[in-house]
KEPAVO-195302 format. One record per residue (C-alpha): residue in three letters; chain; x, y, z. Coordinates in nm, 4 decimals. Layout:
BEGIN
ALA | A | X | Y | Z;
...
END
This chain:
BEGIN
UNK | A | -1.5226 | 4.2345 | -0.6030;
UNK | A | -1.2569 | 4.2703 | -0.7937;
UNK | A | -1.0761 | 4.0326 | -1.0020;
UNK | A | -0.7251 | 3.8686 | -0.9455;
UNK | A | -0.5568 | 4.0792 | -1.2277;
UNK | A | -0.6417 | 4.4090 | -1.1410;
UNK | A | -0.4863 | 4.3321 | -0.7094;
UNK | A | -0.1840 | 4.2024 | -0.9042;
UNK | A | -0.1492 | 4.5152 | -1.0955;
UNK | A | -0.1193 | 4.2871 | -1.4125;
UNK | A | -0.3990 | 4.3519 | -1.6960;
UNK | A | -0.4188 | 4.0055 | -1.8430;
UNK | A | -0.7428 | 3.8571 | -1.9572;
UNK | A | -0.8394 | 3.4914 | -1.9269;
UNK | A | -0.8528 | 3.2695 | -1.6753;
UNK | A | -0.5683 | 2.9618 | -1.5982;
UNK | A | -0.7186 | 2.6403 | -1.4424;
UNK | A | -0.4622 | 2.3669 | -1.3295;
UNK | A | -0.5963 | 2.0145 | -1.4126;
UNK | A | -0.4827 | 1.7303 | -1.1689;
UNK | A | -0.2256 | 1.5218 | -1.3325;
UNK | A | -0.2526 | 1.1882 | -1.2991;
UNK | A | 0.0213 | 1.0618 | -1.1182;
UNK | A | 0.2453 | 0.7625 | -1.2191;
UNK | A | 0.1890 | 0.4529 | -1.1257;
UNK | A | 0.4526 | 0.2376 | -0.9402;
UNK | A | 0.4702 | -0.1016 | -0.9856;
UNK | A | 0.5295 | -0.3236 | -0.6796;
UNK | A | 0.9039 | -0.3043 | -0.6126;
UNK | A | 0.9029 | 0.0574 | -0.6339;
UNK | A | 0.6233 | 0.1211 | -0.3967;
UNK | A | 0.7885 | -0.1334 | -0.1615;
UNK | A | 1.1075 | 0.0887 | -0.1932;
UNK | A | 0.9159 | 0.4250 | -0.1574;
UNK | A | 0.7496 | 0.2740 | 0.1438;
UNK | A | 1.0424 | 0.1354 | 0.3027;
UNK | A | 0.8696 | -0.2104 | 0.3122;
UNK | A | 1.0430 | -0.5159 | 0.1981;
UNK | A | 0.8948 | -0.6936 | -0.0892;
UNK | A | 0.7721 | -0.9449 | 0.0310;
UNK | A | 0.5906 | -0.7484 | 0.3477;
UNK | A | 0.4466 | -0.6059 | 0.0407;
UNK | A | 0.3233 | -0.8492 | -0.1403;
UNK | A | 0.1966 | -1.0424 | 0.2221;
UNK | A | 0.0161 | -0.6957 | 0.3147;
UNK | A | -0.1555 | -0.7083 | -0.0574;
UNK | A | -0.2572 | -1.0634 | -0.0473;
UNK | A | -0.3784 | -1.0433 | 0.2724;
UNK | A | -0.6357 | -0.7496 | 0.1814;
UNK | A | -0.4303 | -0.5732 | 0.4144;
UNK | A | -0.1569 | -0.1953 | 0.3114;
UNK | A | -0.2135 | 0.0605 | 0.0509;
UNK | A | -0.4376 | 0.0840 | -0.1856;
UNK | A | -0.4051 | -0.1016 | -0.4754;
UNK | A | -0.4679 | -0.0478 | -0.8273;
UNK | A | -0.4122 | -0.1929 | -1.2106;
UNK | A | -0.1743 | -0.0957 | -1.4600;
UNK | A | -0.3545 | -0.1093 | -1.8342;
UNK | A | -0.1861 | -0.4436 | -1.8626;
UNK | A | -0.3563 | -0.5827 | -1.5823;
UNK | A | -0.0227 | -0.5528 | -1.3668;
UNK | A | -0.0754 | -0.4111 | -1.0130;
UNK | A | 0.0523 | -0.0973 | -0.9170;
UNK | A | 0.0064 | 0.1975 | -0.6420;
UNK | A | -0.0285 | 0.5341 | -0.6797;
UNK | A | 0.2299 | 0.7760 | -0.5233;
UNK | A | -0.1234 | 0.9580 | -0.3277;
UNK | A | -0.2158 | 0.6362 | -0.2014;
UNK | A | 0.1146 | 0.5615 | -0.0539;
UNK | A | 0.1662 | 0.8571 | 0.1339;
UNK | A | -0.2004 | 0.8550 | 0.2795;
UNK | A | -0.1279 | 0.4877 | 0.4140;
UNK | A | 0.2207 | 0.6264 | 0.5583;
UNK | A | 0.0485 | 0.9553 | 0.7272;
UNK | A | -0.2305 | 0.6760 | 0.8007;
UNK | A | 0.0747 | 0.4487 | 0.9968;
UNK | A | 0.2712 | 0.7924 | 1.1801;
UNK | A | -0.0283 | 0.8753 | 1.2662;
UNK | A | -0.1529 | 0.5366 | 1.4699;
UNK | A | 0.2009 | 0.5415 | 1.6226;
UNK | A | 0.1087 | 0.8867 | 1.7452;
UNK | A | 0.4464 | 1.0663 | 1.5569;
UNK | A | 0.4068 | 1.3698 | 1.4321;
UNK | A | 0.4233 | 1.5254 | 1.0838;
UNK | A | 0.7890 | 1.7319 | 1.1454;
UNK | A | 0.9033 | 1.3780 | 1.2860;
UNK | A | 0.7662 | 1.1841 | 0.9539;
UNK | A | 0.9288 | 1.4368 | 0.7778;
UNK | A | 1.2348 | 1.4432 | 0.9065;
UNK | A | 1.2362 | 1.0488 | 0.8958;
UNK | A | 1.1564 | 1.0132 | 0.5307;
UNK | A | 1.4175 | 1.2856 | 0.4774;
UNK | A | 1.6435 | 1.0510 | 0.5864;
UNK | A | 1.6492 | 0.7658 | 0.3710;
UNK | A | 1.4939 | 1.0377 | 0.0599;
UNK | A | 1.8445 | 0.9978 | -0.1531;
UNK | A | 1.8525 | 0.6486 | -0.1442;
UNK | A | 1.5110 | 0.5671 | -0.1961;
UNK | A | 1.4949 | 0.8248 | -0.4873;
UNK | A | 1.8546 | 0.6704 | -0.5968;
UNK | A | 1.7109 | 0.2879 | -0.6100;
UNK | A | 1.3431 | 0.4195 | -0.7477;
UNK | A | 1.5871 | 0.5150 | -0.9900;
UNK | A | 1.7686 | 0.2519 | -1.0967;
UNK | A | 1.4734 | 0.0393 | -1.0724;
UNK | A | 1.3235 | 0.2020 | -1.3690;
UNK | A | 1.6124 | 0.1443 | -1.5761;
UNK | A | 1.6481 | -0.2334 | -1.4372;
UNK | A | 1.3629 | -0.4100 | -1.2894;
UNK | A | 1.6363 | -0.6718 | -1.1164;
UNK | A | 1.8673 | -0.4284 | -0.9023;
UNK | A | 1.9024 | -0.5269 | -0.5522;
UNK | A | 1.6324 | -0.3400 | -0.3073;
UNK | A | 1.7885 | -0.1264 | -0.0341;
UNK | A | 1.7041 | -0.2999 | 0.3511;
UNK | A | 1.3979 | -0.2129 | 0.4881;
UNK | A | 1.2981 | 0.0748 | 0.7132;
UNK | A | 1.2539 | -0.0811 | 1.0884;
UNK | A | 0.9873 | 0.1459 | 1.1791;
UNK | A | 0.7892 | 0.0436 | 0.8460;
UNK | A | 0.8240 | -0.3398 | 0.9450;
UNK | A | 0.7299 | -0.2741 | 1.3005;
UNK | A | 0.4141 | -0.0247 | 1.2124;
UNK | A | 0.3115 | -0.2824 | 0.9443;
UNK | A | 0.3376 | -0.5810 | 1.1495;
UNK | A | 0.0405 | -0.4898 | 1.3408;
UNK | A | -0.1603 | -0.4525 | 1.1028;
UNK | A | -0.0488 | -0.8020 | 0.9412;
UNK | A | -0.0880 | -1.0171 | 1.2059;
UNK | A | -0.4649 | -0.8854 | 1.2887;
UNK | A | -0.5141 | -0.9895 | 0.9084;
UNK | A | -0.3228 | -1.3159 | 0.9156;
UNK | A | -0.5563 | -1.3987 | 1.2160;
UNK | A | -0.8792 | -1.3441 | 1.0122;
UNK | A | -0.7237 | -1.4925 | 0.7158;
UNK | A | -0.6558 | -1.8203 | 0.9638;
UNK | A | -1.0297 | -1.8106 | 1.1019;
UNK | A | -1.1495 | -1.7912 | 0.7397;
UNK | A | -0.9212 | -2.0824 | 0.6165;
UNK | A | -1.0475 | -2.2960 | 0.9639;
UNK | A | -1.4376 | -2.2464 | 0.8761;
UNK | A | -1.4027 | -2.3577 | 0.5308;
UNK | A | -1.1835 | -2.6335 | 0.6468;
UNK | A | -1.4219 | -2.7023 | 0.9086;
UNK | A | -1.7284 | -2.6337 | 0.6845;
UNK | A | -1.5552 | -2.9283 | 0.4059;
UNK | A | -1.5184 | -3.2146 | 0.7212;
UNK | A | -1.9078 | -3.1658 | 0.8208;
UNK | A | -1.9898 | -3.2444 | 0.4757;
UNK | A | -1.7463 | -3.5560 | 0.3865;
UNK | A | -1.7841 | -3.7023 | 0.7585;
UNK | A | -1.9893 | -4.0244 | 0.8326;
UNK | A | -2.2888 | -3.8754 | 1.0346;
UNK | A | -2.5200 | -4.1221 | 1.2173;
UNK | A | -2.7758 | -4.0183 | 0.9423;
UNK | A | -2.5921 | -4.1441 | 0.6659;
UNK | A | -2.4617 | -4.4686 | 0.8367;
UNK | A | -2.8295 | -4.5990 | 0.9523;
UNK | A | -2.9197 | -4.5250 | 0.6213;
UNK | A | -2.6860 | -4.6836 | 0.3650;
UNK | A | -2.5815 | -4.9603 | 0.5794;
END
């Protein structure tokens, strides 16, 4: 076989390999605005276990990365069966002013955030409720769990009284 230069017609020597560059991370209020998720549907989805994945900043801050973003929006279009032309053409949309606010935010962490994107608040609100609802049968067990121990059983009445 024979190698890349000589089908290019170029005679160079060497070999160029492109390293993956680690991407910037984006602290909370900019991955809620490059979602199109309010803040606090961010912050609720994190807590919750629940949205993108979610990593540290070297200051312990958290953050997202712009690859896990999109592959939890893909991940969303795709359980509300809309194609990729339609994402597309959706985030297209709303691209300058999300790039516009993303931004601004850099240069002032305390700008006003743009409204939400409907169709991010209805795909997300799905996903936590079915959360919330574990998060609720969690909470009740322990709760439940805590009354079994401090309650007067029959056991402990016959036997200190």
């Amino acid at each position: 076989m024979t190698p890349p230069s000589h089908i290019s017609g170029h005679n160079t020597t060497g070999q160029v390999f492109h390293l993956p560059l680690r991407s910037r991370l984006l602290a909370t209020p900019e991955a809620a605005v490059y979602l199109g998720l309010s803040l606090r549907r961010l912050k609720t989805l994190a807590i919750l276990g629940a949205g993108p994945q979610r990593t540290h900043t070297p200051d312990g801050r958290p953050a997202y990365r712009r690859e896990d973003l999109e592959t939890y929006l893909s991940n969303l279009y795709e359980k509300a069966d809309i194609s990729d032309t339609e994402r597309v053409r959706r985030r297209a949309e709303r691209a300058n002013q999300r790039n516009a606010t993303l931004e601004r935010l850099q240069a002032d962490p305390q700008v006003d955030l743009p409204s939400p994107d409907p169709f991010m608040m209805m795909a997300t609100t799905g996903e936590m409720c079915q959360h919330m609802v574990f998060f609720a049968l969690k909470v009740m067990a322990i709760f439940g769990f805590i009354l079994l121990c401090i309650s007067p059983t029959p056991l402990l009445r016959t036997h200190f009284n």
